[in-house]
C-alpha positions, -999 to 999 in steps of 0.1 A, spaced: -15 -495 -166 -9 -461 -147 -24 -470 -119 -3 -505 -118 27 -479 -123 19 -457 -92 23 -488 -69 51 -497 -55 84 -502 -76 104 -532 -76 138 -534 -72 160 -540 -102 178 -565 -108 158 -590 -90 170 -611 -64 175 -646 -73 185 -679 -65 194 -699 -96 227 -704 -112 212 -704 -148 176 -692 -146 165 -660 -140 144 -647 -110 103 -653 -115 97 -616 -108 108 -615 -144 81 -639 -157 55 -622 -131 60 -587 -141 62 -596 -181 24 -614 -177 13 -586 -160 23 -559 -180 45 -547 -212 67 -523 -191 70 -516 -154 89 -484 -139 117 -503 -117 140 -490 -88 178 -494 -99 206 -509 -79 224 -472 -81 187 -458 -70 177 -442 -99 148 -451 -116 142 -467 -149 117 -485 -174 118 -524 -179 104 -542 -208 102 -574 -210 84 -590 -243 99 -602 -273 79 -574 -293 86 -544 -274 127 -549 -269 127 -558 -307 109 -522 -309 134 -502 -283 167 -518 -295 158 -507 -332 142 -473 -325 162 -442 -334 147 -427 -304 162 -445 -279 201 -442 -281 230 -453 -259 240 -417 -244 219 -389 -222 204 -361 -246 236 -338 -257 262 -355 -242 292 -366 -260 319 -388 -245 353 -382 -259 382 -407 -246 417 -399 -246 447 -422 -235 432 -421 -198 402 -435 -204 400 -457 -237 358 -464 -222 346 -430 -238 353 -447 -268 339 -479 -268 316 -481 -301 288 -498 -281 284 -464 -263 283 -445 -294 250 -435 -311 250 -422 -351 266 -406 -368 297 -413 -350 288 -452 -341 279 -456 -383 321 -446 -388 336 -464 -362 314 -500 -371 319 -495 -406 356 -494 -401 357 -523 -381 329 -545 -401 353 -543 -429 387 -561 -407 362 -584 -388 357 -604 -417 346 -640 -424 381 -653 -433 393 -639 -398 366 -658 -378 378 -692 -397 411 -684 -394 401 -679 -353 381 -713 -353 416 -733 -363 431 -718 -332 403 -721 -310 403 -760 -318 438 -760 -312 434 -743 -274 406 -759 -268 423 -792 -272 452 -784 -254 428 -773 -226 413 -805 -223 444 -823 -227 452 -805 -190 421 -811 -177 422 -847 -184 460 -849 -168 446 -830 -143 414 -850 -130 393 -872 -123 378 -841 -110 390 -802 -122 376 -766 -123 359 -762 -158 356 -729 -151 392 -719 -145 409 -746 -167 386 -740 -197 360 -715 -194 379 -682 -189 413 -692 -206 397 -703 -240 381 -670 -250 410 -646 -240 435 -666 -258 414 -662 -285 410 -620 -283 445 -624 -279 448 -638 -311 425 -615 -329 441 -587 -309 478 -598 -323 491 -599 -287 523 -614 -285 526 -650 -269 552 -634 -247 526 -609 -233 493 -626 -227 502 -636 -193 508 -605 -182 471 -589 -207 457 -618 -190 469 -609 -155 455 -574 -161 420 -587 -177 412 -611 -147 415 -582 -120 398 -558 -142 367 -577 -151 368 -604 -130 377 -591 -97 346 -582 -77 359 -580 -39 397 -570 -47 414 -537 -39 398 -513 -57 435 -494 -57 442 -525 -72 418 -522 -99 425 -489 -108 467 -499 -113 454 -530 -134 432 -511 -155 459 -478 -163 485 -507 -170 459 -524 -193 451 -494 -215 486 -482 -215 499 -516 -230 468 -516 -256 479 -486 -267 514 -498 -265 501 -525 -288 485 -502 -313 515 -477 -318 536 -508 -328 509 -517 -355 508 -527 -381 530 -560 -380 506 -590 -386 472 -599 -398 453 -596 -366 430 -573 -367 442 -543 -355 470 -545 -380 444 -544 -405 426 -516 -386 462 -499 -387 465 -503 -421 432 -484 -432 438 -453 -405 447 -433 -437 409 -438 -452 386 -412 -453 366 -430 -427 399 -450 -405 401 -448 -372 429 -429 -355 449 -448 -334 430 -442 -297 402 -453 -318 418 -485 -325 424 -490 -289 393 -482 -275 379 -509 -300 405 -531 -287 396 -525 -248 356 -529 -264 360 -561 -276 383 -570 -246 352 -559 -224 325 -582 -247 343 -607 -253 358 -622 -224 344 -627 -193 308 -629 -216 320 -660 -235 333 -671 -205 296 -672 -189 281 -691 -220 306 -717 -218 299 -723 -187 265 -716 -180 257 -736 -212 275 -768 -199 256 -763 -165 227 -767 -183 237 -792 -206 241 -817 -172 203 -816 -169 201 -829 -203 220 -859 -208 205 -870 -245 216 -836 -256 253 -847 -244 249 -879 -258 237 -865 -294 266 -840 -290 292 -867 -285 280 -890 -312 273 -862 -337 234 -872 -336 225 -833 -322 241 -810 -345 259 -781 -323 246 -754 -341 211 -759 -327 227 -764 -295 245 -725 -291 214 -712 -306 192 -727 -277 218 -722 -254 223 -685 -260 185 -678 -264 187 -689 -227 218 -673 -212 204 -653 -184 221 -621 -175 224 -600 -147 209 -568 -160 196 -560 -200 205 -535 -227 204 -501 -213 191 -472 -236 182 -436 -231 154 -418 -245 165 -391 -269 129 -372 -269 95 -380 -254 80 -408 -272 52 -435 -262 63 -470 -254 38 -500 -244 9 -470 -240 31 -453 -215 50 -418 -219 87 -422 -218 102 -384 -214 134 -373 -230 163 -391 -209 145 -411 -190 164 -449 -188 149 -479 -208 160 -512 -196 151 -539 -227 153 -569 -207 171 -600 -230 163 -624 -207 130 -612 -206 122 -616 -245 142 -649 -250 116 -663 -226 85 -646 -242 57 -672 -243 43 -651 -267 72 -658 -291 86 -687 -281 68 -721 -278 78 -738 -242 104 -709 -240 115 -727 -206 128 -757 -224 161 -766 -242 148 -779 -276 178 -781 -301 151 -792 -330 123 -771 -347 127 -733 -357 125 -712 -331 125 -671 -339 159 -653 -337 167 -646 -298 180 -614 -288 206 -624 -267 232 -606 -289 211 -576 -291 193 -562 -323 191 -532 -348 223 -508 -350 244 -522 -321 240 -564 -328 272 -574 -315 298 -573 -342 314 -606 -322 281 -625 -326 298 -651 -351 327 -656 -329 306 -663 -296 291 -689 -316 321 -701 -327 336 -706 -299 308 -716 -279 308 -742 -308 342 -752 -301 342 -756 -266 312 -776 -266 321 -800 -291 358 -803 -280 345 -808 -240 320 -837 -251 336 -856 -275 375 -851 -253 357 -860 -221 333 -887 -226 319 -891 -195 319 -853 -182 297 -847 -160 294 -819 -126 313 -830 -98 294 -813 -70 253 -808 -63 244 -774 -74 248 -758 -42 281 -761 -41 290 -745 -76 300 -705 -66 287 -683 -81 275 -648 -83 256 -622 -97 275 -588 -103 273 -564 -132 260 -579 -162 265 -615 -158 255 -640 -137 294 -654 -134 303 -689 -118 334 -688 -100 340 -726 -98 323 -754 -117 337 -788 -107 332 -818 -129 341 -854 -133 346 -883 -157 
C-alpha cells in the first residue's frame, strides 16, 4: 500500500468522456486499492476512497467532520453559505437538523407530490405543443424542481421568475460574468431574507420554521435563511441532473420505458436504480478532526477525505453487476444521498420528484425518445455534477 501511495498521484476528478458514466480510473484505482492519495483540481492534495465499505465507514465516523480542526464558520446577512447545515458538524448541525426534521414532514412531501404532478403535467402539456422535437432539459428538467423549492420555500407566484432568474446564474452559470454572479447571488440572499422577515404567512416551510423560532432549540431568522439558500443549493440544479441523466439512461433501455408506461415496472425500483447510478463530478468531502487509521493508512488531523459515491454505488463487492440497470431484486441501500449524520434531509423529495417526472414524461409522451446521437447532447462536467445543457428528444 505505501509504496503504491509514493507513486505518482492522479489527478482528481478524473477526466472523462461519458455523459452518464463515470471515468474507468475510478473502477481501476478502486480494484487496486481501498484509498489512493489524489491531486485536487485546486492543487491540494487529498484521500479518495472508493468501496462501498470504507465510505459507509468515513460518512458515519465522528472523526471525520465537514470543517478544518477549530474553525467555525458564522454567516451573517452577506453570506447566508456559513450557514448551510450541510457544513455544520455537532453540536451545532444536531440543532439546526432537529429544527428542520420537525417542519420537513411527511404530510409536506405529499402535499409537494400533488403540485409536482400538477407542474409536471403542465410541462409536458408545452413540450408536446412545442415538438415533435424539444429541449427536455430546459422545458422539463430544470423548471420542475425549482418550482417545487418554490413551493416548499412559500415564494410567491409573482416572484419566482425573478428567484428563478437569480438561481440559474448562480448555480447554473459556468462561463458568465463573474461580476455578474456576484450581483445575482447578493440579490438572491437579500430577497431570501426578504422572504424570511415577512414569515410567517403560509404553511410552507419556512412559515413553519418561523413559527418555532421562539423554541428553546428554533432557528433565528438568518438561520432560516441559510436553510433556505441550503436547500436551494441541494435541491435544484441536483434534481435537475437525475432527471435528466436518469432519462438519458432510460433511452438505452427501452423495456424499462415500456414497463414504465404500461405500469408493468413499478417506478420505485426505477429511482432507486437510477440514483444508485447517478454519477457525479466529485464525492462527499470530509476533514479529519484527529489522526486516525483508514483502509491501513494514517490519515493526520486535517487532512481531506474524498468518499467517492460514485465509487461505492458501483462496488462489485456490494453490488451484483453494479454496471447494470436492474429495477428487480434487492439490491443494498446506495449512498447516493450520503449516509450517517448528514443523509440528505431532501432524500424523500428527490425521489419524489424523480418519481413524478418519470412517470408523467412516459406515460404523457408515449413515444419519447432522444432526438440527437449522444455526441450531440451538451454537456459538462463542473463542480459537483456532471450537468447536460441540452437533451433533445422526439416522439
Amino acid at each position: 500500500m505505501q509504496e503504491h501511495l509514493a507513486g505518482s498521484l492522479a489527478d482528481y476528478p478524473f477526466v472523462r468522456d461519458s455523459i452518464i458514466d463515470p471515468s474507468p480510473e475510478l473502477a481501476r484505482l478502486r480494484d487496486s486499492a481501498p484509498i489512493h492519495k489524489v491531486t485536487t483540481s485546486g492543487g491540494g492534495q487529498a484521500w479518495l476512497v472508493t468501496r462501498y465499505a470504507d465510505v459507509r465507514a468515513v460518512l458515519g465516523h465522528a472523526a471525520f467532520g465537514t470543517q478544518y480542526p477549530g474553525t467555525i464558520p458564522t454567516a451573517d446577512e452577506n453570506n447566508l453559505a456559513a450557514g448551510f447545515m450541510f457544513l455544520k458538524d455537532p453540536p451545532e448541525h444536531t440543532r439546526l437538523r432537529r429544527s428542520v426534521s420537525r417542519a420537513f414532514t411527511a404530510r409536506r412531501v405529499t402535499v409537494l407530490r400533488e403540485r409536482a404532478q400538477a407542474v409536471a403535467d403542465g410541462l409536458v402539456a408545452d413540450l408536446l405543443a412545442e415538438g415533435p422535437v424539444a429541449d427536455l432539459q430546459e422545458g422539463f428538467a430544470y423548471p420542475l424542481p425549482i418550482t417545487v423549492i418554490s413551493e416548499l420555500l412559500g415564494i410567491p407566484e409573482q416572484d419566482r421568475g425573478r428567484f428563478r432568474g437569480w438561481a440559474d446564474i448562480v448555480l447554473r452559470s459556468v462561463e458568465g460574468d463573474p461580476a455578474e454572479t456576484a450581483t445575482a447571488f447578493t440579490d438572491l440572499q437579500r430577497f431570501v431574507l426578504d422572504l424570511v422577515a415577512a414569515k410567517p404567512d403560509g404553511d410552507d416551510l419556512l412559515s413553519d420554521l418561523a413559527r418555532q423560532s421562539d423554541q428553546p432549540d428554533g432557528l433565528s431568522r438568518l438561520e432560516i435563511a441559510s436553510m433556505a439558500m441550503g436547500l436551494l443549493m441541494a435541491g435544484y440544479v441536483t434534481t435537475a441532473s437525475a432527471i435528466s441523466h436518469g432519462m438519458l439512461r432510460l433511452f438505452d433501455h427501452p423495456a424499462v420505458l415500456d414497463g414504465l408506461r404500461t405500469g408493468e415496472v413499478p417506478v420505485t425500483g426505477v429511482v432507486e436504480e437510477l440514483l444508485r447510478l447517478q454519477d457525479e463530478e466529485v464525492g462527499i468531502q470530509r476533514i479529519a478532526q484527529a489522526d486516525i487509521d483508514l483502509c491501513g493508512v494514517r490519515i493526520s488531523k486535517g487532512d481531506v477525505v474524498i468518499a467517492s459515491r460514485v465509487g461505492a454505488n458501483r462496488d462489485p463487492a456490494e453490488f451484483d453487476a453494479p454496471e447494470t440497470l436492474r429495477v428487480g431484486g434487492r439490491r443494498s441501500p446506495h449512498l447516493a444521498f450520503g449516509h450517517g449524520i448528514h443523509h440528505c434531509l431532501g432524500a424523500a423529495l428527490a425521489r419524489m420528484e424523480l418519481a413524478v417526472a418519470l412517470t408523467t414524461l412516459n406515460t404523457g409522451i408515449p413515444g419519447l425518445r432522444q432526438a440527437d446521437p449522444p455526441h450531440e447532447v451538451l454537456w459538462r462536467a463542473e463542480g459537483m455534477d456532471v450537468s447536460i445543457e441540452r437533451l433533445p428528444v422526439t416522439w
